[in-house]
C-alpha positions as CSV (number, residue, x, y, z in Angstrom):
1,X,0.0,0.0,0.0
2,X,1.2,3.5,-0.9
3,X,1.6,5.9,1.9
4,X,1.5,9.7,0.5
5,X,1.9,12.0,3.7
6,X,1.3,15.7,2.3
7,X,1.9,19.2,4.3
8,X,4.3,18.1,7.2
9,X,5.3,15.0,8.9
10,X,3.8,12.8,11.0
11,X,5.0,9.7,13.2
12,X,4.4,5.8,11.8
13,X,2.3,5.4,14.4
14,X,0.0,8.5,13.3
15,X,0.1,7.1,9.8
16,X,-1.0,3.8,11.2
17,X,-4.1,5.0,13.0
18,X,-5.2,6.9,9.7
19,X,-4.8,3.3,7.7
20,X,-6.8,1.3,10.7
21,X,-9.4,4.3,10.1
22,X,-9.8,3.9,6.6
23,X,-10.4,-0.1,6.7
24,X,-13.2,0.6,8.8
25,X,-14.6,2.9,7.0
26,X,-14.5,0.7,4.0
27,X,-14.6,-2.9,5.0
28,X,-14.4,-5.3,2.1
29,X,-12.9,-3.0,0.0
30,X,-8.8,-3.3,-1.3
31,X,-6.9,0.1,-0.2
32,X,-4.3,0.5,-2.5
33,X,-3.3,4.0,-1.3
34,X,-4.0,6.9,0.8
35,X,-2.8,10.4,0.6
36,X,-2.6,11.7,4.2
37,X,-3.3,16.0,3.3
38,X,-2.0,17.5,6.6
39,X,-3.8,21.2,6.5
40,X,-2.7,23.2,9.7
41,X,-4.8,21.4,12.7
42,X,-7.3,19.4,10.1
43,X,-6.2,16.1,8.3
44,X,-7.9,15.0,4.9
45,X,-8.2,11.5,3.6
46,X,-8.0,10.5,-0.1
47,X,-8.0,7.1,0.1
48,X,-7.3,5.0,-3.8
49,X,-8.7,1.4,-4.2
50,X,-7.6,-1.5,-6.8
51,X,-9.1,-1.4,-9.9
52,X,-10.4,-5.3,-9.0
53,X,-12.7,-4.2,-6.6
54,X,-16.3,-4.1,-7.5
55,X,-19.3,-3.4,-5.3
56,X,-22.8,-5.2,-6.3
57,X,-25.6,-2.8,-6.5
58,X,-29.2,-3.9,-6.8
59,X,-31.5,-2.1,-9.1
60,X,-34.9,-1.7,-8.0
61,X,-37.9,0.4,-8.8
62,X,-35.4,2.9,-10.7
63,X,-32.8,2.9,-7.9
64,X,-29.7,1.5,-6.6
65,X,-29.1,-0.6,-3.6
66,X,-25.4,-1.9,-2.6
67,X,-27.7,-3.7,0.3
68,X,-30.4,-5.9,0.1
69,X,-31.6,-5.5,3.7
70,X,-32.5,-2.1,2.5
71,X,-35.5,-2.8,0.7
72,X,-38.7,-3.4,1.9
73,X,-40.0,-6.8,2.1
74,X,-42.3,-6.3,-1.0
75,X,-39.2,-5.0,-3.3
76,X,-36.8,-7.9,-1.8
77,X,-39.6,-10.7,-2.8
78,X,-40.0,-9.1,-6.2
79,X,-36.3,-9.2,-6.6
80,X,-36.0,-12.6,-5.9
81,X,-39.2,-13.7,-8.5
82,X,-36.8,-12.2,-11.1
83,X,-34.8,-13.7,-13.4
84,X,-30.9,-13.3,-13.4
85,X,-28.9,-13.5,-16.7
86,X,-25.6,-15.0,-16.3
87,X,-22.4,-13.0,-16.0
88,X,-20.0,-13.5,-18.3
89,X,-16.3,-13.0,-16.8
């Protein structure tokens, strides 16, 4: 993973807090890189993921879902009466 630490310096164990952060906030997802912005008092995150990563959305009633617990449980039975086409990899 590439560590970019912009605007001063700050300690490994800093840097490592700030990567423990960013897998929280994106569980299941491949960090690749963050850019650690250090602006006076404030620090901002720009966190890069691998271009492998793909998050499943489900389309329903003209809008997106990344989570089927979401819907309601009309929408999730109607999802599951309809028929999937197979992916093609």
């Amino acid at each position: 993973m590439k560590i970019n630490v912009i605007g001063g310096e700050m300690s490994r164990h800093e840097i490592d807090q700030y990567i423990a952060y960013a897998g929280k906030k994106y569980p299941g997802r491949q960090i690749c890189g963050i850019d650690i912005v250090i602006d006076g008092e404030f620090v901002d995150l720009k966190v890069y993921f691998s271009d492998q990563d793909f998050q499943r959305a489900f389309r329903s009633a003209d809008y997106l879902v990344n989570d089927m617990d979401k819907l309601n449980d009309a929408k999730q039975s109607e999802f599951s009466e309809k028929q999937r086409h197979p992916v093609e990899e």
